[in-house]
C-alpha positions as CSV (number, residue, x, y, z in Angstrom):
1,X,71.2,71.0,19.5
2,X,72.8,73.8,17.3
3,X,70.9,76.6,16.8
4,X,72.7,78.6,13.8
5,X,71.9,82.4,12.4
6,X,72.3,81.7,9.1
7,X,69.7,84.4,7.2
8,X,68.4,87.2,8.1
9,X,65.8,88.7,6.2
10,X,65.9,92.1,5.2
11,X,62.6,94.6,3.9
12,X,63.7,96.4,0.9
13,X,61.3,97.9,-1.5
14,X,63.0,97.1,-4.8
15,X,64.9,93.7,-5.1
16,X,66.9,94.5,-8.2
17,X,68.1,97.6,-6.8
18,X,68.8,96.1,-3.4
19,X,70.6,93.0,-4.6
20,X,73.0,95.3,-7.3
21,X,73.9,97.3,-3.9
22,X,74.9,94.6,-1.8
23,X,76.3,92.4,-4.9
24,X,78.4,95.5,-7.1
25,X,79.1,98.2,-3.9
26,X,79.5,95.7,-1.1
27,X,80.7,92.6,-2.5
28,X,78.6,90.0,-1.2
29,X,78.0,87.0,-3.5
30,X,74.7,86.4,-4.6
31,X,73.7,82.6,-3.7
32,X,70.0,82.8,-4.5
33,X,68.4,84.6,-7.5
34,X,64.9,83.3,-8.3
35,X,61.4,82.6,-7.7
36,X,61.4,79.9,-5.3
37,X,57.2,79.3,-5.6
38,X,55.0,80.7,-7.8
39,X,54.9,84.9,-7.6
40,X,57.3,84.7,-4.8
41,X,61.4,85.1,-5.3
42,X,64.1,85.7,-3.0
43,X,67.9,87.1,-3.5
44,X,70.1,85.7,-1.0
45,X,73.3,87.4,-0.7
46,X,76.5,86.3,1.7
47,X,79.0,88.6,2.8
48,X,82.7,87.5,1.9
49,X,83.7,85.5,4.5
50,X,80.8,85.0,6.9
51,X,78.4,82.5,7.8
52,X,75.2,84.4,7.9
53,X,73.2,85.5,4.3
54,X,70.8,88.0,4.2
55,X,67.6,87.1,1.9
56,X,65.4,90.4,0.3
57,X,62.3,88.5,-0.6
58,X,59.0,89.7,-2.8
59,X,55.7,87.7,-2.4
60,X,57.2,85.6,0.3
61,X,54.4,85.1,3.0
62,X,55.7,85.9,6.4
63,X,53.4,84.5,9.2
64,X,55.2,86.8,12.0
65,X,54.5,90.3,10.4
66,X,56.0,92.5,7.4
67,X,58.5,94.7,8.1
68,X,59.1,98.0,6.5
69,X,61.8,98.6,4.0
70,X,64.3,100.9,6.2
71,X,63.6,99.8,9.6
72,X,66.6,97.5,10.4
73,X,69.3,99.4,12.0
74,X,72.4,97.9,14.1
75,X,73.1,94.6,11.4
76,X,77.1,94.5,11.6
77,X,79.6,93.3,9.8
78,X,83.1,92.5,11.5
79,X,86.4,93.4,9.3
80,X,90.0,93.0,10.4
81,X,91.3,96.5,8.9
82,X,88.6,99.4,8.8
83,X,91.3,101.6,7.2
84,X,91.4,99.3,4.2
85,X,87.7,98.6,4.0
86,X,86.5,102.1,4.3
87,X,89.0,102.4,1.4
88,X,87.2,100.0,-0.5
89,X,83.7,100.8,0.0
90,X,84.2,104.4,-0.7
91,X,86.4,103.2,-3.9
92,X,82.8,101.0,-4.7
93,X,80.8,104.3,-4.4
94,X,79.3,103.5,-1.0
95,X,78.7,106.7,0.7
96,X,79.7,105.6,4.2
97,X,81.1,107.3,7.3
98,X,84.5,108.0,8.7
99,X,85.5,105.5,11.3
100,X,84.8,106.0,14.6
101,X,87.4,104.6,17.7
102,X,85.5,104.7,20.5
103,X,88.1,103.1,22.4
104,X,91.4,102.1,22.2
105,X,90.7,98.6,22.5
106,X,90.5,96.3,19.3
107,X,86.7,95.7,18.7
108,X,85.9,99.4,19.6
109,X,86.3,101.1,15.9
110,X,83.3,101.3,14.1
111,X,81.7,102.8,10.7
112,X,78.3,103.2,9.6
113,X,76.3,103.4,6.0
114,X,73.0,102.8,5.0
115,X,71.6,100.9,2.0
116,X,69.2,102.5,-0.4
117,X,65.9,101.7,0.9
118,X,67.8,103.2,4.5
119,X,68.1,99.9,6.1
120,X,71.3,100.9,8.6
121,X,74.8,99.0,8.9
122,X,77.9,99.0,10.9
123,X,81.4,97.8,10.4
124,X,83.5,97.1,12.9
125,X,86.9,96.6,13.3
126,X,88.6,93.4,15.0
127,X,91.8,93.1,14.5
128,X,92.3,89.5,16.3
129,X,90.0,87.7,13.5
130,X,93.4,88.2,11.6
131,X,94.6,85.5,14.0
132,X,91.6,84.1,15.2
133,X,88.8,83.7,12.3
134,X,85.8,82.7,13.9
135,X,85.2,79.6,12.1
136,X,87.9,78.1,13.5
137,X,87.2,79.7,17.0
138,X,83.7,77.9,16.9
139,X,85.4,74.8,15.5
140,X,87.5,74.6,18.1
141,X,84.9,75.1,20.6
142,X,82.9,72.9,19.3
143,X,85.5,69.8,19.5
144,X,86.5,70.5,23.2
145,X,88.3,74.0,23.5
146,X,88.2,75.9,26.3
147,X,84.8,77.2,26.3
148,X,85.7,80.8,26.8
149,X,84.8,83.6,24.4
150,X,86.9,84.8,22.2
151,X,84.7,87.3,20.3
């Protein structure tokens, strides 16, 4: 059986707010915008590119617990040119740090911002996804390949 991460949801304290941040300064696409039962509505937002949404909810009962709006820390997205993306999130108004090479090696350059409820991102850089997009990594996995990780 698959087990998938396709959502993750994430406490903010004002939807609207949230979902014009990740929607007009990030560029995710906005796949869900409503109330979904009565007095409860979610915003579900996907990165370009990626298989995993995030979901900023508001009267949505969660039988594990609540968390608190600013919280999350360490979510990460993956790019293939952190020059160019710093670019265009600073171009989108996104205050958001210089990046960081830890290490010469591709996967070791990373950047950080917050949103505005202070919920905390990375970005890193991977280079090989220019060659290697993980969709078709796990697809080929998935039909035989060689069941070593690429990522």
């Amino acid at each position: 059986m698959d087990w998938t991460l396709e959502v993750i949801v994430l406490p903010v304290t004002d939807l609207d707010r949230a979902r014009d941040f990740y929607r007009d300064k990030l560029g995710f696409h906005v796949d869900i915008d409503g109330e979904v039962m009565p007095g409860a509505r979610v915003v579900q937002l996907t990165p370009p590119g990626s298989g995993c949404s995030i979901a900023l909810t508001d009267g949505v009962p969660n039988p594990t617990g609540d968390p608190q709006p600013g919280t999350y820390h360490g979510l990460q997205l993956c790019v293939t040119d952190i020059d160019a993306a710093h670019a265009e999130l600073v171009a989108r108004g996104v205050e958001v740090s210089a990046p960081q090479r830890y290490a010469p090696e591709d996967g070791a350059t990373f950047m950080y911002f917050t949103d505005p409820d202070g919920n905390g991102w990375a970005v890193q850089e991977y280079r090989r996804r220019l060659t290697e997009p993980l969709h078709k990594v796990l697809a080929d996995l998935a039909v035989g390949g060689s069941g070593e990780s690429t990522g």
